[in-house]
TIVEXVEX-768727 format. One record per residue: residue number from 1; x, y, z of N, C-alpha, C in turn. Coordinates in pm, whole numbers. Example, Ala and Ser with C-alpha at 12.3 -4.5 7.8 and 13.67 -1.06 7.14 Angstrom:
+-----+--------+---------+--------+---------+----------+--------+--------+---------+--------+
| pos | n.east | n.north |   n.up | ca.east | ca.north |  ca.up | c.east | c.north |   c.up |
+-----+--------+---------+--------+---------+----------+--------+--------+---------+--------+
|   1 |   1319 |    -569 |    780 |    1230 |     -450 |    780 |   1320 |    -330 |    780 |
|   2 |   1285 |    -225 |    708 |    1367 |     -106 |    714 |   1290 |       3 |    787 |
+-----+--------+---------+--------+---------+----------+--------+--------+---------+--------+
***
This chain:
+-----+--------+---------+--------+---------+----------+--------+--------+---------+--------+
| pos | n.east | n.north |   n.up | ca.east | ca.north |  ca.up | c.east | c.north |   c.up |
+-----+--------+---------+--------+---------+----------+--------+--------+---------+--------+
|   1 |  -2062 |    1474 |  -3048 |   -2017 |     1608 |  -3017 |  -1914 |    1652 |  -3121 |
|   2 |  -1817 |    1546 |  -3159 |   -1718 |     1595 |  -3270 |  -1784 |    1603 |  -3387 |
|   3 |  -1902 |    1565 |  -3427 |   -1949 |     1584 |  -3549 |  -2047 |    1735 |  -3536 |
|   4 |  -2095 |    1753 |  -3440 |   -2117 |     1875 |  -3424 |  -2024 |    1997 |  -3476 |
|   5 |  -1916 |    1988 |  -3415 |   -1810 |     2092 |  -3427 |  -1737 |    2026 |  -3591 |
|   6 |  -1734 |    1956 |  -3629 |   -1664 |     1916 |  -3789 |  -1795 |    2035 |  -3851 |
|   7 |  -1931 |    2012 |  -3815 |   -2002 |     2065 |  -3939 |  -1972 |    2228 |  -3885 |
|   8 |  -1977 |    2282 |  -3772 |   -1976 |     2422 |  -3723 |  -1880 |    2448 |  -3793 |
|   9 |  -1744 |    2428 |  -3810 |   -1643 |     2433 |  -3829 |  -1630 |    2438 |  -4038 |
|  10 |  -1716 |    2345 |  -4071 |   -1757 |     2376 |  -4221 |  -1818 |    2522 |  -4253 |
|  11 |  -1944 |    2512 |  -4205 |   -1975 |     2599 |  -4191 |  -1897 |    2751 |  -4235 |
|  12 |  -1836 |    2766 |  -4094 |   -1794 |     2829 |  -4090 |  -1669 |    2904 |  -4184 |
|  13 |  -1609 |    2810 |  -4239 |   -1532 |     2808 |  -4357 |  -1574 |    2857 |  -4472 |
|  14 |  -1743 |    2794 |  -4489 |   -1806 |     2850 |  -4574 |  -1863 |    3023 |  -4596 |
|  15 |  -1835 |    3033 |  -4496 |   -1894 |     3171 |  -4491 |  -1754 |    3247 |  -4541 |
|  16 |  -1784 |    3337 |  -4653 |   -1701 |     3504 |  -4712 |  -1737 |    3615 |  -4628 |
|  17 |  -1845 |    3598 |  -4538 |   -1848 |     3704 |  -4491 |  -1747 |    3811 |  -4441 |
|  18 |  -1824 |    3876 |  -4300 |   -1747 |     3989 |  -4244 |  -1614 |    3895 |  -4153 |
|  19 |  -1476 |    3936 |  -4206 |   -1369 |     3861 |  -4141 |  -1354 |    3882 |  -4035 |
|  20 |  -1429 |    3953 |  -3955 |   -1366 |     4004 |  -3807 |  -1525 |    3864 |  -3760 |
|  21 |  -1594 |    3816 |  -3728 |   -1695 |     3729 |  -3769 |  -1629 |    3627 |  -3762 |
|  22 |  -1535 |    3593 |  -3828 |   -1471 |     3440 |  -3899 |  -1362 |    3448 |  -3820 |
|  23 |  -1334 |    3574 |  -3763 |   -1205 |     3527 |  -3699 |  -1247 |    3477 |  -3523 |
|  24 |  -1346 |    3544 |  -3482 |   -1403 |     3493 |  -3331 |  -1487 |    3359 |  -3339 |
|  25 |  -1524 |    3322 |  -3454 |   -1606 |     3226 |  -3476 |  -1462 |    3086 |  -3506 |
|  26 |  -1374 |    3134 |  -3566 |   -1253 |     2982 |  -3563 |  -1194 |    3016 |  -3438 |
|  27 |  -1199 |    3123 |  -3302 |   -1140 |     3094 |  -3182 |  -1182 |    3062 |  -3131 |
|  28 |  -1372 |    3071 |  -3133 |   -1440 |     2978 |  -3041 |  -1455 |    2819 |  -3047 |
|  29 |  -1419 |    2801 |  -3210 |   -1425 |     2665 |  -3261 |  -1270 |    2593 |  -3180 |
|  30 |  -1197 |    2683 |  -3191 |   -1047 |     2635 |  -3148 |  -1063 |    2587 |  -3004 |
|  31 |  -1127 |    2708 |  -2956 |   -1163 |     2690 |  -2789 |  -1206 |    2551 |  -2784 |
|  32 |  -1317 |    2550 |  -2821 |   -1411 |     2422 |  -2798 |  -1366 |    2312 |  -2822 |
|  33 |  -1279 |    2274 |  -2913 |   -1145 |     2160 |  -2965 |  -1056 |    2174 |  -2857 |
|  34 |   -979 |    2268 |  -2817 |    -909 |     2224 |  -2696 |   -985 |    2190 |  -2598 |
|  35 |  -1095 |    2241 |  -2536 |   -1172 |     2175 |  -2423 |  -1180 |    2064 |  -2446 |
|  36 |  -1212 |    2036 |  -2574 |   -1305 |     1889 |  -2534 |  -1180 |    1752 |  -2533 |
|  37 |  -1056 |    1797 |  -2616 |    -939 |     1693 |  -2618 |   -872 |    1704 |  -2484 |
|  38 |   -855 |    1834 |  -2399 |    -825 |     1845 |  -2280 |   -896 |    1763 |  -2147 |
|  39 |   -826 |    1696 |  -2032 |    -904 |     1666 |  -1970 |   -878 |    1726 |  -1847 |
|  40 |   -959 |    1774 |  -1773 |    -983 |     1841 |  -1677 |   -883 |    1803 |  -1565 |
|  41 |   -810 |    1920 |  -1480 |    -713 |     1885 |  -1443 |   -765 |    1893 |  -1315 |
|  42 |   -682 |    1818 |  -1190 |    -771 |     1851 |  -1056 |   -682 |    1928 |   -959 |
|  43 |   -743 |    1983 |   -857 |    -692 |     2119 |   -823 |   -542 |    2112 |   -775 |
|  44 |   -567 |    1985 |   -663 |    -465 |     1900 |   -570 |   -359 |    1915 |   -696 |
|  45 |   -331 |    1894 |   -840 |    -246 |     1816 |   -853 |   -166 |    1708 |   -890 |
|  46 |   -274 |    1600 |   -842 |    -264 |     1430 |   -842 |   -396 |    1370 |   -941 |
|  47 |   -330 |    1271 |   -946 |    -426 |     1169 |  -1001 |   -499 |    1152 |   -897 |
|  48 |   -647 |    1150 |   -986 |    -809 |     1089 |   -899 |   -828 |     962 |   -925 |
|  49 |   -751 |     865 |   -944 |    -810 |      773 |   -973 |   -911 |     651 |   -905 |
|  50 |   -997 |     593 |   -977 |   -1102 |      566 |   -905 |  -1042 |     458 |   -777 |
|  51 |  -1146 |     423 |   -675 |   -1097 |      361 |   -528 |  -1093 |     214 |   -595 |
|  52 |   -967 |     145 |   -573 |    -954 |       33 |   -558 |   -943 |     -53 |   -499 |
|  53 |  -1104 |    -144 |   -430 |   -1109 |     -192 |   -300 |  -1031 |    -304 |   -296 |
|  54 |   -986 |    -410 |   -401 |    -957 |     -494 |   -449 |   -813 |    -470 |   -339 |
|  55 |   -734 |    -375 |   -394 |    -584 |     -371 |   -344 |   -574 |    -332 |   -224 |
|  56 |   -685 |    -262 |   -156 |    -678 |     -237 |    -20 |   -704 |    -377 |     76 |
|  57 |   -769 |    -479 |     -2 |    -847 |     -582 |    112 |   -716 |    -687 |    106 |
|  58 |   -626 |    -691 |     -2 |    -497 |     -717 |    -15 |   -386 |    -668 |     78 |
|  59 |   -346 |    -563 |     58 |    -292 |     -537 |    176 |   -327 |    -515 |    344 |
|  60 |   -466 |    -547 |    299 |    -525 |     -536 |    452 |   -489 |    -720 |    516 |
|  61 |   -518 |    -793 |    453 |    -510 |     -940 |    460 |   -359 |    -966 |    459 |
|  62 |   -263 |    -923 |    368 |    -134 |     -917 |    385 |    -22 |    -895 |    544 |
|  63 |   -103 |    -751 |    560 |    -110 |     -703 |    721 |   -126 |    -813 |    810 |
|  64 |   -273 |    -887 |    824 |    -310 |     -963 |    910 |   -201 |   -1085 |    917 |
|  65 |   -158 |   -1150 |    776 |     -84 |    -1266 |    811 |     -4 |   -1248 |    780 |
|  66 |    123 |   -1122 |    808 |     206 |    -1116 |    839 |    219 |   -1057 |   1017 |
|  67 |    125 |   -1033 |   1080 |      77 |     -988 |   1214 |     65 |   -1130 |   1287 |
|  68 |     -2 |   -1193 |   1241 |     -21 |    -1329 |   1276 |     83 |   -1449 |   1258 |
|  69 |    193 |   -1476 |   1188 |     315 |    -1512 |   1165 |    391 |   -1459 |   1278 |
|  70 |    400 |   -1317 |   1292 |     459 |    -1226 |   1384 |    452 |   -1275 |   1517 |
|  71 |    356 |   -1325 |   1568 |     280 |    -1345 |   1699 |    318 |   -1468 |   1722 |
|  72 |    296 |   -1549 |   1611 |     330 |    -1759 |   1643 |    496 |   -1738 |   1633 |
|  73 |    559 |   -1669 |   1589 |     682 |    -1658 |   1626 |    786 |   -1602 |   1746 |
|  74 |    674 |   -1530 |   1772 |     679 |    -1462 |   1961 |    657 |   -1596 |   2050 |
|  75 |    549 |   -1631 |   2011 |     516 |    -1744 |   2114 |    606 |   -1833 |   2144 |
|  76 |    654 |   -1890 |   1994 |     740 |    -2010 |   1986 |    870 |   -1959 |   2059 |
|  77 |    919 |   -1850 |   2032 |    1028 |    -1827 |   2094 |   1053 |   -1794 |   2276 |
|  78 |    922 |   -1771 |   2286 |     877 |    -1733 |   2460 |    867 |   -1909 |   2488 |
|  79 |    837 |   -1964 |   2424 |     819 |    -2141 |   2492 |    944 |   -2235 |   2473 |
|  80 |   1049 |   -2144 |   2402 |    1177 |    -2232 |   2385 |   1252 |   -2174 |   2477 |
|  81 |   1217 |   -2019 |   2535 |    1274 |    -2006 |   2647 |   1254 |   -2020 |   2762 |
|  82 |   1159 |   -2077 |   2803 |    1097 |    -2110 |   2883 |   1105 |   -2241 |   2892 |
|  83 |   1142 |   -2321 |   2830 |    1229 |    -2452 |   2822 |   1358 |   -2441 |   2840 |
|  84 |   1419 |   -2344 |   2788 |    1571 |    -2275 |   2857 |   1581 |   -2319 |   2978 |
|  85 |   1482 |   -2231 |   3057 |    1490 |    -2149 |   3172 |   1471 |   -2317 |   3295 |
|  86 |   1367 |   -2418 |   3248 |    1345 |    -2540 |   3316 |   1459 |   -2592 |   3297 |
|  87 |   1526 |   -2615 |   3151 |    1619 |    -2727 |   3179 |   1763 |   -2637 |   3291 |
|  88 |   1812 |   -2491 |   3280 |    1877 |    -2446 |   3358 |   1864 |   -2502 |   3528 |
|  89 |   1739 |   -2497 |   3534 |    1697 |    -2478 |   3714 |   1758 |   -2650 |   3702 |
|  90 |   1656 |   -2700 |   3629 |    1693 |    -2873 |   3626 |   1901 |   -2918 |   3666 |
|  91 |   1895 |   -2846 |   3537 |    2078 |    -2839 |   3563 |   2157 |   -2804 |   3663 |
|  92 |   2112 |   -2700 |   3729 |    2152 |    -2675 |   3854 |   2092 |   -2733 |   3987 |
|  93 |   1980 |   -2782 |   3996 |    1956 |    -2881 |   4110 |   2053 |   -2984 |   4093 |
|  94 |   2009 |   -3067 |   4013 |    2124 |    -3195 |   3958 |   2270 |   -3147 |   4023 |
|  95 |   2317 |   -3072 |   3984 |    2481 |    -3013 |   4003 |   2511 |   -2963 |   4174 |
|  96 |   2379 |   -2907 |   4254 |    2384 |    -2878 |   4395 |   2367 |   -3048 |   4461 |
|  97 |   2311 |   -3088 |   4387 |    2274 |    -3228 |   4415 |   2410 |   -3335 |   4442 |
|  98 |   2434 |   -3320 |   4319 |    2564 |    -3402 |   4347 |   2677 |   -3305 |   4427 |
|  99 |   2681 |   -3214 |   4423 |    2783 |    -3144 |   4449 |   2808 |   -3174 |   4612 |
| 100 |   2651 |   -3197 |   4678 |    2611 |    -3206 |   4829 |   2641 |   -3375 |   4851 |
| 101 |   2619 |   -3476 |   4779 |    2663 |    -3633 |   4737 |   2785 |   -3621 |   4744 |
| 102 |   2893 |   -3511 |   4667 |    3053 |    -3565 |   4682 |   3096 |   -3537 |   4826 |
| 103 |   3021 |   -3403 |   4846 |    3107 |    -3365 |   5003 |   3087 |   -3470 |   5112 |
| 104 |   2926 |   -3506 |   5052 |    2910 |    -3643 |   5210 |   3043 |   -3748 |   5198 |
| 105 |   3047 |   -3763 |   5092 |    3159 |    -3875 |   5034 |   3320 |   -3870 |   5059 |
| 106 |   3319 |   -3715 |   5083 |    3429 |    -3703 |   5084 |   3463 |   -3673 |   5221 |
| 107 |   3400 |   -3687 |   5325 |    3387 |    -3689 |   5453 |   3412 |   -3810 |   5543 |
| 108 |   3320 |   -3876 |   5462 |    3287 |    -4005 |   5526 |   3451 |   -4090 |   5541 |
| 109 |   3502 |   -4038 |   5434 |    3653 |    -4118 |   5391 |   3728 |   -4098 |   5546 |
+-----+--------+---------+--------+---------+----------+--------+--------+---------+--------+
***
């Protein structure tokens, strides 16, 4: 295509003709040189750039095992409290326990 427009563009140079001729003929040449070095802009704004499934299945997988980390760390912490919560009851039977052991004891005296 650029060798197209190099020879139009000779051409055209070449010609003495009628100057009013030479002068619409180097604006269309001009035209056609900015089009073609220009690249088409899009309406939005933004860059189109093409879809990159690559980085989406990345952060999609990223998501998951950090979701999944998320969850075994819920758990673990729901089962250490819940070991809390046994050894408490445990602790306090033990403690009503004896507590009901001293009074007999301290009766009996």
């Amino acid at each position: 295509m650029s060798e197209a427009l190099d020879k139009a563009e000779a051409a055209v140079r070449e010609a003495s003709g009628n100057t009013d001729i030479l002068q619409v003929a180097m604006a269309a040449l001009d035209l056609a040189k900015a089009a073609q070095q220009q690249a088409p802009a899009s309406a939005c704004g933004h860059d189109h750039s093409r879809f990159d499934a690559r980085k989406w299945w990345t952060i999609g997988g990223l998501v998951i095992v950090g979701g999944c980390v998320a969850c075994f760390l819920a758990l673990a912490f729901a089962m250490a409290m819940v070991a809390v919560a046994i050894g408490g009851t445990c602790g306090t039977v033990c403690l009503l326990v004896l507590r009901g052991m001293w009074r007999e004891a301290q009766r009996g005296r």
